[in-house]
C-alpha angles and dihedrals in degrees: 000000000000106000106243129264090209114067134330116263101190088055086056096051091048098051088045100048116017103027104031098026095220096170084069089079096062085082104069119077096258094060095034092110095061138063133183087278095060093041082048095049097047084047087054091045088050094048089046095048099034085045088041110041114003101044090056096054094049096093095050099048077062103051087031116067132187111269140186116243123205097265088062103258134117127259112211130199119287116267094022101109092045091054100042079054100048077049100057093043091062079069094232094124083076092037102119096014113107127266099246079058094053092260138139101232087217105163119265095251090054096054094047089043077055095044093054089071093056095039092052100044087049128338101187090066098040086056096075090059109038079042099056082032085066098045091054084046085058093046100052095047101052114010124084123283097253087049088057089048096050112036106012088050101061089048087052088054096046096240103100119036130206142206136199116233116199111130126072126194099261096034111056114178085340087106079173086072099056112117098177101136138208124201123195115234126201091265097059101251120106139235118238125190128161134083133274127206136194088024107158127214077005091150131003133128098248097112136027085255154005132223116205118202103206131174117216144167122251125207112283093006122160112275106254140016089329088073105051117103135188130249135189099214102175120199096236125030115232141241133247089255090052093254125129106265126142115027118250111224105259101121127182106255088179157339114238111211119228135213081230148338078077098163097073127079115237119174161166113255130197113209119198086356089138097262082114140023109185110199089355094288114118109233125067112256132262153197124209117223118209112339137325109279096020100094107100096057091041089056088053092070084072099035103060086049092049085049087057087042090055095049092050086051090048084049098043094057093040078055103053084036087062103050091044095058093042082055100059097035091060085047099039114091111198130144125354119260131285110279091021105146099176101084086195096055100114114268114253137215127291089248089070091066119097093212094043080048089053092052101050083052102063091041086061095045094054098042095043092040090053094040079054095047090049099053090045099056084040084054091049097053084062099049083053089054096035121024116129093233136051092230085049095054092043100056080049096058095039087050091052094043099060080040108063100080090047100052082042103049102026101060087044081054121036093030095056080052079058092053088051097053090045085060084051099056095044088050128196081352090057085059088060140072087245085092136052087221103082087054095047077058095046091043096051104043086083087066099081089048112047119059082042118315129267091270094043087051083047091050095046088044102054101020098045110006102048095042116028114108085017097306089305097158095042078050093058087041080063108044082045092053101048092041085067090036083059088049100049092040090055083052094061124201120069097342096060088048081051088052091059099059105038078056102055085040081053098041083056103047106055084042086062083045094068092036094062096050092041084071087074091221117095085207099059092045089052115035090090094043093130086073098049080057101051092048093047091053095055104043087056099046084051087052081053092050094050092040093053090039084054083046092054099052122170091343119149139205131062096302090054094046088049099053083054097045095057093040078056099055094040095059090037106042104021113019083067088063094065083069101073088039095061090046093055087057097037093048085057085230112198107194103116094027091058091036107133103222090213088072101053 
């Protein structure tokens, strides 16, 4: 069988089973029902259907598209509705919901492991599902239970989709700005009317409907975040007998076009704008979910998911990136080799190259560190829902907690460095069409702007995060990191020279911490957040790195040797890097914060 250009099964396998020890789960009363063989079967359905029916799309999501007909809807790319519904016969849609909900209860790192197939072969056609996947997530959690059953259901089956609407054109990520309002009527349901931007997957014809999850003011309601609240505004209104009948009035007032991630739809949207009157009311209609006020942090439950969601897609093309690039360099034949005095030798393959060597590694460091970032914070989420006790369940959510913006900025990162080295290695080919490589870059760059950009994740991670309940969840970071430090020392070899070092870079980072704080001004402490971030990124993928190399062990054959290869280059080439970092925050430096604009 060729060994796939999408993702690497065998890595999978490895994080699932030998690092992160999923079959473990299937011990507690949620995963009873399954067994490696059932998480094996659903990871060889993913790699068929993403191979099949999403990689070959991929090009044409790209050159194609979304457009609006003359009857107003959107055209998407050939090829995407069959394979959204190849997709959503495969029943992973279903796959983490609970059972009473038609769902498969699989646990939360096996569906990811199954994601990365679909977000690597393209990830423009996959997000219509894993998006309307996470409104239904939100619904169930914290709507009614007549709202789960009605509009989280559908989305479980396949048949209905669903958005998340939070932007709006003058606001941006300053969710504080938004003046979308939402009036009560006597019925109960509310009125919405404003207008949402930058709203993905926000209209197509893929399903029989679509929900939209939409936060919105009332009348009289607190200043700032404290007065947003959250609606279910669904695309079509529904019938007594719960089937799509009248249009509610949410209308698409535009299509923005991307530098990449093309296939999928993202829009402006106009809520209550007269389109529609349903019922002869101005206003589309609305639900509230939970109560008035409340929005914001409701939305959260999706957006921290969607954050994880954002890093595994930046992975996941870092990843095919990757072994695209490790294809064509072993086919290639370019040069002859360092030291080669014979200008007729035959020239030999781009492999052979040092510098093309050290470009692959790091390529592989940065995609397997973040796949393994990403199933570690999935596997978290199910230690947080399923853990037999309640101290268990708590350093899992405080893990999680200091690692969301992580798992959500350092992929987008360091996996987009990835894409550009891809394009290196392909050379001037890699600058052309003729490659899928230039489009994994373009697609990816969004990923360190949507879910809260790079700076806002900085900002979260040091100001909130590292601090909040006296620095609780950097505590449990800690205790997690030098749990694996005490393994690998006992290991010897190079892992115990690795656990050096990730000790001393820990040691100095919660020292500059404390420095930072110590300053009294939070906006001295965060003006250079961007570089907490970056520090702390990289400290953790390098805790990845040693805790997989301990998992490992005395294995031997290429895998092996490759694990240990790209744990190598990360301490030696990139966990340096964390040093003069640390010394810009500790030093207070002032440079940007004192900047006078006038002179930009």
């Amino acid at each position: 069988m060729a060994r796939s250009l999408i993702m690497s099964r065998p890595d999978l396998d490895f994080c699932l089973y030998e690092w992160l020890r999923v079959e473990e789960l299937t011990k507690r009363d949620r995963f009873a029902q399954h067994d490696r063989a059932t998480f094996d079967a659903l990871l060889d359905l993913s790699e068929q259907v993403a191979t099949e029916r999403f990689a070959p799309i991929n090009r044409a999501t790209d050159l194609c598209e979304p457009e609006v007909d003359a009857d107003g809807r959107v055209v998407l790319a050939p090829g995407v509705a069959e394979a959204v519904a190849a997709y959503t016969q495969t029943g992973l849609p279903s796959a983490v919901f609970d059972d009473d909900l038609g769902g498969l209860q699989l646990p939360l790192a096996v569906r990811a492991a199954c994601g990365a197939w679909f977000q690597a072969a393209c990830l423009s056609a996959y997000s219509y599902a894993f998006l309307a996947e996470g409104n239904a997530s939100l619904v169930a959690a914290h709507g009614t239970r007549e709202q789960a059953e009605t509009y989280a259901r559908p989305i479980v089956e396949g048949r209905w989709f669903g958005t998340m609407c939070l932007s709006e054109p003058h606001a941006g990520s300053s969710l504080t700005d938004i003046t979308t309002r939402a009036v009560r009527g006597p019925d109960g349901t509310y009125r919405i009317t404003g207008t949402k931007m930058w709203i993905s997957a926000g209209d197509h014809e893929l399903g029989e409907n679509i929900v939209h999850l939409v936060l919105a003011r009332t009348p009289g309601a607190a200043a700032g975040v404290k007065g947003i609240s959250l609606f279910i505004v669904p695309r079509f209104l529904l019938d007594e007998r719960g089937r799509p009948a009248e249009r509610n009035d949410v209308a698409l007032a535009g299509l923005n076009h991307k530098m990449g991630y093309r296939g999928t739809a993202n829009t402006v949207l106009a809520f209550g704008q007269g389109a529609w009157t349903p019922g002869g009311h101005p206003g589309a209609v609305g639900f509230l979910v939970g109560k008035e006020g409340a929005g914001l942090a409701l939305m959260f439950h999706m957006m921290n998911e969607a954050r994880i969601s954002v890093g595994a897609g930046a992975m996941a093309l870092g990843y095919t990136g990757y072994l695209h690039a490790l294809d064509y360099a072993r086919e290639r034949v370019q040069g002859r080799p360092l030291g080669a005095k014979d200008p007729a030798a035959p020239p030999v393959p781009l492999v052979e190259h040092p510098d093309v060597r050290r470009m692959l590694l790091a390529q592989k460091s940065y995609a397997e560190g973040a796949l393994g970032l990403v199933l570690y914070c999935a596997r978290l989420i199910d230690e947080e829902r399923t853990a037999p006790g309640e101290a268990e369940r708590r350093t899992a959510h405080d893990l999680l907690d200091i690692l969301t913006p992580i798992v959500k900025s350092w992929p987008a990162q360091w996996c987009l460095a990835a894409n550009d080295l891809a394009i290196q290695i392909h050379g001037g080919a890699g600058y052309t069409r003729d490659h899928p490589v230039e489009q994994f870059y373009r697609d990816n760059r969004l990923n360190a702007i949507h879910e809260g950009t790079h700076g806002i994740q900085a900002l979260d991670l040091l100001g909130r995060k590292a601090v909040r309940d006296d620095g609780r969840a950097l505590a449990a970071l800690a205790a997690a990191v030098r749990d694996t430090i005490g393994r690998a020392a006992a290991a010897g070899g190079d892992a115990a020279t690795y656990a050096g070092e990730l000790g001393r870079v820990l040691d100095d980072l919660l020292d500059v911490t404390q420095a930072l704080w110590r300053a009294g001004d939070p906006r001295i402490a965060l003006s250079n957040a961007t570089a907490y971030l970056e520090a702390a990124g990289h400290l953790v993928v390098a805790w990845i790195w040693l805790d997989q190399l301990v998992a490992v062990g005395a294995a031997t054959g290429p895998f092996a040797a490759g694990k240990r290869a790209a744990a190598r280059y990360f301490f030696r080439f990139e966990l340096p890097a964390v040093g003069p970092r640390l010394d810009l925050l500790r030093s207070l430096d002032a440079t940007t914060r004192d900047l006078d604009p006038d002179v930009l």
